[in-house]
Short mmCIF file of the C-alpha atoms (twelve columns), coordinates in Angstrom:
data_MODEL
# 
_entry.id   MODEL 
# 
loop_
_atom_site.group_PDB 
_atom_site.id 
_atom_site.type_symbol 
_atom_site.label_atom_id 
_atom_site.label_alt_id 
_atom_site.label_comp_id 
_atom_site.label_asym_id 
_atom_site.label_seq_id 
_atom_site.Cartn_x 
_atom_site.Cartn_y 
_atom_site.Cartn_z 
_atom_site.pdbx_PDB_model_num 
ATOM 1   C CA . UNK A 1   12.369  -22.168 30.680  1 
ATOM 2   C CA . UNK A 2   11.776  -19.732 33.523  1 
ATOM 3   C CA . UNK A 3   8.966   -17.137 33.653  1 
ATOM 4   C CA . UNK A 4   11.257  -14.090 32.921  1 
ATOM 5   C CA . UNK A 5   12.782  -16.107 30.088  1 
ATOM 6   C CA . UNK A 6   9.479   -16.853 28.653  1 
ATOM 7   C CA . UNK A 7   8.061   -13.790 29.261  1 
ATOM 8   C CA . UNK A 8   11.405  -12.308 27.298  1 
ATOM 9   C CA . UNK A 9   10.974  -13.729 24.510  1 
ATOM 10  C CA . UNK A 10  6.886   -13.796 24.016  1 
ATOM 11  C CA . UNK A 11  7.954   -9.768  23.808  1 
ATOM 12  C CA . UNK A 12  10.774  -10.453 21.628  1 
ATOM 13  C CA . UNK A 13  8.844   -12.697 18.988  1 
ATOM 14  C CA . UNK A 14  6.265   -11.174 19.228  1 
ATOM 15  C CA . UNK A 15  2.741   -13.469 21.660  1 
ATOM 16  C CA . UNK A 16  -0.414  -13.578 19.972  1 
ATOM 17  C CA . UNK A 17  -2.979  -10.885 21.037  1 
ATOM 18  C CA . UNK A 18  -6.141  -12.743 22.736  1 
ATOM 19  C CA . UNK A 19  -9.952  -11.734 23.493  1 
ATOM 20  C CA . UNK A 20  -10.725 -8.140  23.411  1 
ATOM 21  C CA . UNK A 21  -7.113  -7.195  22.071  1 
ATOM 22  C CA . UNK A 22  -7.865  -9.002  18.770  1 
ATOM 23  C CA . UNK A 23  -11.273 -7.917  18.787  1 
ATOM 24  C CA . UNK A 24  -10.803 -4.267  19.188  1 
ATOM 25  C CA . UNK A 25  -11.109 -3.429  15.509  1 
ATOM 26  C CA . UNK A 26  -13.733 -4.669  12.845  1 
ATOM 27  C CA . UNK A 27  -12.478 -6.903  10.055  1 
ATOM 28  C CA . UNK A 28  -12.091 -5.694  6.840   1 
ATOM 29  C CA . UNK A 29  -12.136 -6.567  3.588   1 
ATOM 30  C CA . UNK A 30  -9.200  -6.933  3.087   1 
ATOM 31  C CA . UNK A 31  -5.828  -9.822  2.385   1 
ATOM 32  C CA . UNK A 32  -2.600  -9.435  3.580   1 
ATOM 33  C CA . UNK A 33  0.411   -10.901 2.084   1 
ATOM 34  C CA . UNK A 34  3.807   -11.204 3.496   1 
ATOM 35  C CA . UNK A 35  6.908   -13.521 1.988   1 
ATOM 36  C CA . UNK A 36  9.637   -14.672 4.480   1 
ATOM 37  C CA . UNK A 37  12.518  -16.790 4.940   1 
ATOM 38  C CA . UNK A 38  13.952  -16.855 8.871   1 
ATOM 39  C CA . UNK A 39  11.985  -13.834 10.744  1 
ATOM 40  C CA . UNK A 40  10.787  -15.108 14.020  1 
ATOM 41  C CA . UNK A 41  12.318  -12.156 15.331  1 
ATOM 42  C CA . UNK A 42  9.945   -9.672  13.644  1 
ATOM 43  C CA . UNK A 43  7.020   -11.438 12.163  1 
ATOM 44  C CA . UNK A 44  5.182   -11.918 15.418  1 
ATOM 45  C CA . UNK A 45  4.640   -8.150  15.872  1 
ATOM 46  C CA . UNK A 46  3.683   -7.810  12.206  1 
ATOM 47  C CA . UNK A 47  1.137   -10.476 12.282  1 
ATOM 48  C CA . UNK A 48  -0.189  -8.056  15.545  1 
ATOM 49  C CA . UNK A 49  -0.540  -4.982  13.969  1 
ATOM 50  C CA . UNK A 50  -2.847  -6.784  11.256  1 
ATOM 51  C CA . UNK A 51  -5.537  -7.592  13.658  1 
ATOM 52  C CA . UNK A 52  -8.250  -6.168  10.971  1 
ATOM 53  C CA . UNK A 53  -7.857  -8.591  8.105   1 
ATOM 54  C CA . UNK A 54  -10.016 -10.900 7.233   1 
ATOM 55  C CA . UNK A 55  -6.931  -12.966 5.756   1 
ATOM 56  C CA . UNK A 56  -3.277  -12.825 6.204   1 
ATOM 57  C CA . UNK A 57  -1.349  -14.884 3.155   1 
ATOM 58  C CA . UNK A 58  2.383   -16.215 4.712   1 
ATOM 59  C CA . UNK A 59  4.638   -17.997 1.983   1 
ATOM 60  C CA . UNK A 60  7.752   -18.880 3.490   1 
ATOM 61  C CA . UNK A 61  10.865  -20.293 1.610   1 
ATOM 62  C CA . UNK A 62  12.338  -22.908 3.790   1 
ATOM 63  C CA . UNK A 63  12.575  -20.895 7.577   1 
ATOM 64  C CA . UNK A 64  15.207  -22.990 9.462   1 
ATOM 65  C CA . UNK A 65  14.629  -21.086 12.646  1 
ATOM 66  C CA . UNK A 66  11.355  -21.092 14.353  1 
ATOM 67  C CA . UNK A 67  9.195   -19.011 12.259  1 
ATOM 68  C CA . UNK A 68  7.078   -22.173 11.358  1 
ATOM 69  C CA . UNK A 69  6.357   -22.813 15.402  1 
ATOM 70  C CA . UNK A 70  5.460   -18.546 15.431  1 
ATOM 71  C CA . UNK A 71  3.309   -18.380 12.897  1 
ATOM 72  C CA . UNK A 72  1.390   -21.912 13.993  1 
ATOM 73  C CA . UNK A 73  0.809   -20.497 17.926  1 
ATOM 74  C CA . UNK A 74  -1.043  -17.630 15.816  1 
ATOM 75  C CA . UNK A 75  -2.932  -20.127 13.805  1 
ATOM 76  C CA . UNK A 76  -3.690  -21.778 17.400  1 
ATOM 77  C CA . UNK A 77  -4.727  -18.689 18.549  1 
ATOM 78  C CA . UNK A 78  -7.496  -18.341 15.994  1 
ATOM 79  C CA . UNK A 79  -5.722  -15.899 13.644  1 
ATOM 80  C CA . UNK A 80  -6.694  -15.985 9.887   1 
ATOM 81  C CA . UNK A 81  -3.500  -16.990 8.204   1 
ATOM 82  C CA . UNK A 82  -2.692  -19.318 5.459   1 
ATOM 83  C CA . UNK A 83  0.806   -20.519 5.807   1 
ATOM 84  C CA . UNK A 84  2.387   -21.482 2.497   1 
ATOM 85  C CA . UNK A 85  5.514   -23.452 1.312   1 
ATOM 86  C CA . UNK A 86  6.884   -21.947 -1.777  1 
ATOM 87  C CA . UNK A 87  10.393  -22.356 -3.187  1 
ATOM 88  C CA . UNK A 88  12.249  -19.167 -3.816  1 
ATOM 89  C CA . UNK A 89  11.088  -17.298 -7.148  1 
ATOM 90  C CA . UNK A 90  13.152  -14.331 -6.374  1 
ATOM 91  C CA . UNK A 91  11.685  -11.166 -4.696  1 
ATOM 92  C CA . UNK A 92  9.045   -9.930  -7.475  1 
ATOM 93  C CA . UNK A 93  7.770   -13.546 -8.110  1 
ATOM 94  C CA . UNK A 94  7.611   -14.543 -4.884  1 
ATOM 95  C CA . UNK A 95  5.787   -11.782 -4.003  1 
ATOM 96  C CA . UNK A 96  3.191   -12.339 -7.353  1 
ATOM 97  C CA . UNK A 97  2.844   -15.641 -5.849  1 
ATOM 98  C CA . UNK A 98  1.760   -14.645 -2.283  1 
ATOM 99  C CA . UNK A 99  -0.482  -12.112 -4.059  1 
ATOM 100 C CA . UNK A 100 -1.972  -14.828 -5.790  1 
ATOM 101 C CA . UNK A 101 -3.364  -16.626 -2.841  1 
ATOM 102 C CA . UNK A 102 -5.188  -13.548 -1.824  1 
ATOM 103 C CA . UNK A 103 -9.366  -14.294 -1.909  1 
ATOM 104 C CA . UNK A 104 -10.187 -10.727 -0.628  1 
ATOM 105 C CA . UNK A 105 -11.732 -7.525  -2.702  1 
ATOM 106 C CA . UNK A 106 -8.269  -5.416  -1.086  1 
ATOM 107 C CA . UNK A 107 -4.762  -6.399  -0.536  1 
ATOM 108 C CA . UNK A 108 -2.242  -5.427  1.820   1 
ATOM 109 C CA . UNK A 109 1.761   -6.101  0.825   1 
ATOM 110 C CA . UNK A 110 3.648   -5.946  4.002   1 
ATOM 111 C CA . UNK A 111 6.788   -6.923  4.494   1 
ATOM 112 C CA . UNK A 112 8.268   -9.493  8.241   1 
ATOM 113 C CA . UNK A 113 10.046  -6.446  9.572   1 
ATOM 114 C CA . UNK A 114 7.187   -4.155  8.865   1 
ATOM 115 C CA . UNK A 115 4.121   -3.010  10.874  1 
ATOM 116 C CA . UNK A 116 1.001   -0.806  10.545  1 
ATOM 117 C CA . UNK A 117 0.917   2.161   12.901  1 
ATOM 118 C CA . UNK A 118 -2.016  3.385   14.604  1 
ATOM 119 C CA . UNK A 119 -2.802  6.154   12.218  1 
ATOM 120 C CA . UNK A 120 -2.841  3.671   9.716   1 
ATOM 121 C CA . UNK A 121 -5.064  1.210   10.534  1 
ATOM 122 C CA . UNK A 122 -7.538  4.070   11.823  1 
ATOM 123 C CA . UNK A 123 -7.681  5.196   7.984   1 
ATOM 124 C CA . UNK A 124 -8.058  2.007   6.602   1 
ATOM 125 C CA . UNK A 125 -11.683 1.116   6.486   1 
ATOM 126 C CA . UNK A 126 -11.736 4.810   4.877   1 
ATOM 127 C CA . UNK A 127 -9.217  3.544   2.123   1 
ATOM 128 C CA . UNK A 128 -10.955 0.890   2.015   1 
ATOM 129 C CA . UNK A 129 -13.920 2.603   0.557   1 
ATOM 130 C CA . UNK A 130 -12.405 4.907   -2.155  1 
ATOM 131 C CA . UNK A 131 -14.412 5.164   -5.634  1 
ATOM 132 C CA . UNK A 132 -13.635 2.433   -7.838  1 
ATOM 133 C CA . UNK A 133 -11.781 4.685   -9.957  1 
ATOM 134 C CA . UNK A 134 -9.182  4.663   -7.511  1 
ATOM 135 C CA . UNK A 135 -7.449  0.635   -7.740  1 
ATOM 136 C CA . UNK A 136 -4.551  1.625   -4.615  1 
ATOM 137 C CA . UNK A 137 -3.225  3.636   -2.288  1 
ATOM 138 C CA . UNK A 138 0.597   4.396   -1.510  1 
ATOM 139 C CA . UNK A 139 1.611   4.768   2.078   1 
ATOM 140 C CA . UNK A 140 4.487   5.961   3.811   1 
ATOM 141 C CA . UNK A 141 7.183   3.898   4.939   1 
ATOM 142 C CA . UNK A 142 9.290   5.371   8.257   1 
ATOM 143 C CA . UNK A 143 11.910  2.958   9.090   1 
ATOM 144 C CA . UNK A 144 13.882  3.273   12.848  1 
ATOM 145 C CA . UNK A 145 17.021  4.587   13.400  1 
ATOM 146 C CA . UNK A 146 19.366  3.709   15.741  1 
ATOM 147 C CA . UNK A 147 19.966  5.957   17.963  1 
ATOM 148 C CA . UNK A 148 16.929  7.952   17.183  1 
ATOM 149 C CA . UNK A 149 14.138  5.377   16.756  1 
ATOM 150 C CA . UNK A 150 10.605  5.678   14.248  1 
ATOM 151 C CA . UNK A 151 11.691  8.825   11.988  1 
ATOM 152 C CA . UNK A 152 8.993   11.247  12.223  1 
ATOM 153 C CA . UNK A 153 5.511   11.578  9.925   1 
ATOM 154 C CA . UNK A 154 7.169   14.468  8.141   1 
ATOM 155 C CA . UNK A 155 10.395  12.116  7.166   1 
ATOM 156 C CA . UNK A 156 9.591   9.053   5.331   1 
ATOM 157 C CA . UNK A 157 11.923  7.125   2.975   1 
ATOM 158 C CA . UNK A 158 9.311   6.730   0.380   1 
ATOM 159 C CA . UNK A 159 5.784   5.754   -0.378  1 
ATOM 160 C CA . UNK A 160 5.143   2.847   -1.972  1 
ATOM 161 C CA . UNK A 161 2.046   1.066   -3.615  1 
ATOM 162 C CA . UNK A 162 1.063   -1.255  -1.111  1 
ATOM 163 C CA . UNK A 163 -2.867  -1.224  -0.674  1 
ATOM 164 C CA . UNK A 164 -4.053  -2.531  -3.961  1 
ATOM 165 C CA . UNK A 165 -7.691  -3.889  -5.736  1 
ATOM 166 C CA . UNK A 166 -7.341  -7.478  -5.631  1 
ATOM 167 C CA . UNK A 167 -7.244  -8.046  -9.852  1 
ATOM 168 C CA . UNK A 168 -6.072  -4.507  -10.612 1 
ATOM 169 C CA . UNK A 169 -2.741  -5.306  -10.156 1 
ATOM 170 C CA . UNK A 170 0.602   -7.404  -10.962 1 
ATOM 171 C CA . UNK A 171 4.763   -7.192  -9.821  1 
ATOM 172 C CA . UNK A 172 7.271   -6.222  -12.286 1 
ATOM 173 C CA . UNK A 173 8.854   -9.243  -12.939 1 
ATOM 174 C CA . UNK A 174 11.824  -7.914  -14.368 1 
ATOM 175 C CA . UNK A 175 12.870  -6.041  -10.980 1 
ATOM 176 C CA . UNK A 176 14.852  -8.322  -9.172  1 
ATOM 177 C CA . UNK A 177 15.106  -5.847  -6.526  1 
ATOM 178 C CA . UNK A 178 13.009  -3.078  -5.187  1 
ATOM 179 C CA . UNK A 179 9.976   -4.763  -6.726  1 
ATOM 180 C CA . UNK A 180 6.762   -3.406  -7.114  1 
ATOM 181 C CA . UNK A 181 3.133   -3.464  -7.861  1 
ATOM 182 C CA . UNK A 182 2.109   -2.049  -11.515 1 
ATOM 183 C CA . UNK A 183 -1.556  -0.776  -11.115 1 
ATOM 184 C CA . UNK A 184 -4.099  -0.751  -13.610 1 
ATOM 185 C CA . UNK A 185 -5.936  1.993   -12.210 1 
ATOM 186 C CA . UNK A 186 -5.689  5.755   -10.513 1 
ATOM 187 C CA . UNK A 187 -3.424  5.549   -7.604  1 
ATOM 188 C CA . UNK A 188 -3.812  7.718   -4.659  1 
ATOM 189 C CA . UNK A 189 -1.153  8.673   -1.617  1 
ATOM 190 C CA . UNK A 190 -2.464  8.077   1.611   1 
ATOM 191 C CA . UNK A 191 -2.318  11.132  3.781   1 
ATOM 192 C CA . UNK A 192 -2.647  9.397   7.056   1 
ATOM 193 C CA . UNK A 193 -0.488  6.778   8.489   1 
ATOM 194 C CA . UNK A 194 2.646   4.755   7.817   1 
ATOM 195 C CA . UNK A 195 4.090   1.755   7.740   1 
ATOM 196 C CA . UNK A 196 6.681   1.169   10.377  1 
ATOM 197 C CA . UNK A 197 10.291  -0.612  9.001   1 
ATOM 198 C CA . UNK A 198 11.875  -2.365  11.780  1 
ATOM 199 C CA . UNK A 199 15.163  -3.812  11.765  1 
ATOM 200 C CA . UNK A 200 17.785  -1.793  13.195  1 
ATOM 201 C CA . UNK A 201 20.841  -3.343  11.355  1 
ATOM 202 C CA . UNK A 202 24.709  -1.618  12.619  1 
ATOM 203 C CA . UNK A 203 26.179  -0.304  9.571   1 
ATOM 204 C CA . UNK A 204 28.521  -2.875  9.138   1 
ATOM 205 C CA . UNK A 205 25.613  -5.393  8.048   1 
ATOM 206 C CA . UNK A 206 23.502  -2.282  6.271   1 
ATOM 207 C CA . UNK A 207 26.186  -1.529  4.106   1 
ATOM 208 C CA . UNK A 208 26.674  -5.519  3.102   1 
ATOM 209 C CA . UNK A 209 22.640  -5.438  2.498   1 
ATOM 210 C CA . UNK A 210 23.208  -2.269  0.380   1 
ATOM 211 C CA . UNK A 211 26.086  -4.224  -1.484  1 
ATOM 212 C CA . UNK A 212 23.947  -7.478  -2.003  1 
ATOM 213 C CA . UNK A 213 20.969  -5.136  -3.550  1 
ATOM 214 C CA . UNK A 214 23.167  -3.236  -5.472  1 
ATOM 215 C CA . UNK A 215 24.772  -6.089  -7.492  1 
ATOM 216 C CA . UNK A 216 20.577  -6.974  -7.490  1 
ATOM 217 C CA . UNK A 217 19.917  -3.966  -9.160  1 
ATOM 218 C CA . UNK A 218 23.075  -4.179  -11.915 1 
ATOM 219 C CA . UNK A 219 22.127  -7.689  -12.853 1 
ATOM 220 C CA . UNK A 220 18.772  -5.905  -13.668 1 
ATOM 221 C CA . UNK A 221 20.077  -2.901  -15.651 1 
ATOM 222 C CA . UNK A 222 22.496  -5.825  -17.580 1 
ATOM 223 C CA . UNK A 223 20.048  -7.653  -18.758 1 
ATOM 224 C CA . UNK A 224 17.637  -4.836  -20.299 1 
ATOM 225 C CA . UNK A 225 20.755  -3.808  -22.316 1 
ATOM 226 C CA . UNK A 226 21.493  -0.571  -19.757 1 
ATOM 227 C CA . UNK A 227 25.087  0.618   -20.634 1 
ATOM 228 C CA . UNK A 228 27.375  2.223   -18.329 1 
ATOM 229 C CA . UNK A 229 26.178  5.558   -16.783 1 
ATOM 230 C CA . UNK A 230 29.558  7.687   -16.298 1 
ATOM 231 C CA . UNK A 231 27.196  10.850  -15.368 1 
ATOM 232 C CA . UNK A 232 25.350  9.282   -12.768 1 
ATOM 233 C CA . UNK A 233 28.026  7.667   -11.315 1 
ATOM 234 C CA . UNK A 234 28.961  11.398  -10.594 1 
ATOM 235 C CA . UNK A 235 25.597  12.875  -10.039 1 
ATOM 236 C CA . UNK A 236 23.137  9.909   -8.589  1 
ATOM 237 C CA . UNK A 237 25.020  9.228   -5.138  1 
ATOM 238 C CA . UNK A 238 24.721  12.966  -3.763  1 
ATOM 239 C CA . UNK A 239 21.010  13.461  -5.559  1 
ATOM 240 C CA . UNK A 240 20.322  10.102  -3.354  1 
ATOM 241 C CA . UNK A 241 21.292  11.960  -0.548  1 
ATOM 242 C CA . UNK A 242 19.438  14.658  -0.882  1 
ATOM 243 C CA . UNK A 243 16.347  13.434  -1.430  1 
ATOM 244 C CA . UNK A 244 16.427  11.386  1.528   1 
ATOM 245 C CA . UNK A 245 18.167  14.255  3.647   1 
ATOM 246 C CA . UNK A 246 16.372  17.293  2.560   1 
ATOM 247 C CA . UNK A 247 13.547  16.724  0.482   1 
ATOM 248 C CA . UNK A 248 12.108  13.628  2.398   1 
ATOM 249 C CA . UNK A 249 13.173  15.437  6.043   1 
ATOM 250 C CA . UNK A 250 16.229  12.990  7.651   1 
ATOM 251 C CA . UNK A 251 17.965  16.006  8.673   1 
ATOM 252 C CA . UNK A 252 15.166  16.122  11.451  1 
ATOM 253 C CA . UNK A 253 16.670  12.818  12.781  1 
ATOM 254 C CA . UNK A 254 19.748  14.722  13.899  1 
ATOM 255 C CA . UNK A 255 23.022  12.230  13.310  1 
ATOM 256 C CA . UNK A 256 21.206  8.975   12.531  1 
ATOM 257 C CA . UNK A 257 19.153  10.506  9.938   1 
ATOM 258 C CA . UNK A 258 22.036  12.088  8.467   1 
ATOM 259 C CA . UNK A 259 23.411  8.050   8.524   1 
ATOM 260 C CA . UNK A 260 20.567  6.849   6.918   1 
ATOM 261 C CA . UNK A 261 20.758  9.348   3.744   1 
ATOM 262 C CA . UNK A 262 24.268  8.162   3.383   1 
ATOM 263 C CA . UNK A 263 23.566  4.633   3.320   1 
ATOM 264 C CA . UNK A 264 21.253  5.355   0.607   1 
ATOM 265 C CA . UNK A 265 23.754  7.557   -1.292  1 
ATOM 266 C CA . UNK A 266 26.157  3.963   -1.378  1 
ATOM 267 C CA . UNK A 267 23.711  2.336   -2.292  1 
ATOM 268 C CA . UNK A 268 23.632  4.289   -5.640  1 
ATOM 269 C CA . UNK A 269 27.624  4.682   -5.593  1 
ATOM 270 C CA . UNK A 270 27.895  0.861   -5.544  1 
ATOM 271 C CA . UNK A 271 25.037  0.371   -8.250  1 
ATOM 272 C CA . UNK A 272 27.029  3.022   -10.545 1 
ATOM 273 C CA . UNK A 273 30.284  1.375   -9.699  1 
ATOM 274 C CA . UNK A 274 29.911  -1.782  -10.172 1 
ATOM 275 C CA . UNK A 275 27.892  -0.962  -13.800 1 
ATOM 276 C CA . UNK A 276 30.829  0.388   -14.950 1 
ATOM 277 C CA . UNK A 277 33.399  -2.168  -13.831 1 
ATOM 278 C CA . UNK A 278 31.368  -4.854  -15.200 1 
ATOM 279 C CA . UNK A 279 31.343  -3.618  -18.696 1 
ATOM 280 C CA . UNK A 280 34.860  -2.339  -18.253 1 
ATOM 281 C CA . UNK A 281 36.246  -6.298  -17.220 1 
ATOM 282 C CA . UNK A 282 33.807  -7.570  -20.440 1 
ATOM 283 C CA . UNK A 283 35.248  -4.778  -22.835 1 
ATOM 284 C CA . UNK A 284 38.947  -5.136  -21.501 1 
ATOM 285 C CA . UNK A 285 39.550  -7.829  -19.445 1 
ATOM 286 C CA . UNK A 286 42.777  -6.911  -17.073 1 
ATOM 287 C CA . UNK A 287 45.920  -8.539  -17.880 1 
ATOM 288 C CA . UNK A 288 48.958  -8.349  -16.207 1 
ATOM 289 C CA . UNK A 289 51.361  -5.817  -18.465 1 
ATOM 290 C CA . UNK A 290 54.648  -6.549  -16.414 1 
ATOM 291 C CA . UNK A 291 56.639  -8.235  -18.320 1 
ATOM 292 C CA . UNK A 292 60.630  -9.531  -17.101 1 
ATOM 293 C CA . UNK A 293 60.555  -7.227  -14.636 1 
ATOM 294 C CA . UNK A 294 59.808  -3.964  -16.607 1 
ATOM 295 C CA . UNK A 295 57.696  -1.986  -14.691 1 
ATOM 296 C CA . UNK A 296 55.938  0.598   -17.683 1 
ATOM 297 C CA . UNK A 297 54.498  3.178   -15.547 1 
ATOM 298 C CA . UNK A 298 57.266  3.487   -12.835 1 
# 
């Protein structure tokens, strides 16, 4: 491989940070856990941004690209990561399970295509140190935008739990999508720093991930006995969007924040949709009412 090649793609997948680099922060108390399945494209620059750990957890699923040879030239390199086999248990149990192998008083949940910003990592040894009373913290997530790139501090798409007590915690198993951590504690939101989403998908494949989570999401509300939801079928999709737009601050992003809020507003369309269809096809299955040609309705 020549130098240039080589050189592209230690900045594509991301080259372990050596000497002073890694050594530039103190370690903390503190696990983090990551599941993945095929991300040599982003994990590399995840692993970098959590250069304070004492531990980083990796359970993989069966990577057939070359995450395994990424995440072993870290190893190499002296990082403290545990790389882990586990079969898929969906996206909540999987998750419990890499939370599992966590040794440390604090845990991080991080997903491959996700990063700690500078902010961030400045106020964790603070976080770090909250009263016990407090179990977690919930941090912002900003993802980038094509066309725009990191969305500003003041335009997040959510926080999320994701700095917990090690022990004061456990996912909702019944969420096969969108999972999350159920304290047992006081939570607090962390008013400095984000985490930073990378993975700047065309619409095309968005909307198809938006589809796939969607029918996620249905299977969910099926099988805690949810029944159709004509009214938010009307009313969800546009509240989506304007939480995202307005109330969360896309409309700074100019055009590809104003993409991103409708994305999200699909994703609820296709969630109400496809609720309704499904209990529509099990309550009246369609049959074909043309019979010898008579055509009822024309």
């Amino acid at each position: 491989m020549s130098t240039v090649a080589s050189s592209h793609r230690a900045k594509r997948f991301g080259r372990p940070l050596r000497g002073t680099q890694a050594a530039s922060r103190p370690k903390l108390p503190l696990s983090a856990f990551i599941i993945c399945q095929n991300e040599e494209e982003y994990l590399g620059n995840c692993i970098k941004s959590l250069i304070q750990c004492t531990e980083i957890i990796i359970v993989d699923s069966g990577s057939s690209d070359g995450t395994r040879e990424l995440v072993q030239r870290y190893i190499d390199d002296g990082w403290p990561i545990r790389f882990v086999h586990q079969d898929w248990l969906g996206y909540a149990g999987q998750k419990q399970f890499a939370l599992d192998q966590c040794s440390q008083p604090w845990c991080l949940s991080i997903d491959a295509d996700e990063r700690l910003d500078e902010p961030l990592k400045d106020a964790l040894p603070k976080l770090l140190e909250a009263p016990e009373t407090t179990v977690g913290w919930r941090i912002a997530r900003r993802p980038y935008l094509i066309g725009y790139g990191y969305t500003p501090r003041r335009a997040h798409e959510r926080r999320n739990l994701r700095l917990i007590r090690n022990g004061r915690e456990a996912f909702d198993q019944s969420l096969k999508v969108h999972e999350g951590i159920v304290p047992k504690g006081h939570v607090e939101n962390s008013k400095q720093g984000s985490l930073l989403h990378f993975r700047p998908l065309p619409i095309e494949e968005q909307i198809l991930k938006e589809n796939k989570y969607s029918s996620l999401k249905v299977d969910q509300l099926i099988e805690a006995g949810k029944a159709p939801r004509p009214l938010r079928l009307l009313i969800n999709p546009p509240l989506y969007f304007l939480r995202l737009y307005v109330r969360n601050g896309f409309w700074r992003c100019g055009i590809p924040g104003l993409i991103q809020a409708m994305t999200g507003a699909v994703y609820s369309f296709l969630t109400e949709s496809k609720m309704y269809q499904r209990h529509a096809l099990e309550r009246k299955p369609p049959v074909d009412d043309c019979r010898n040609g008579d055509f009822e309705n024309e």
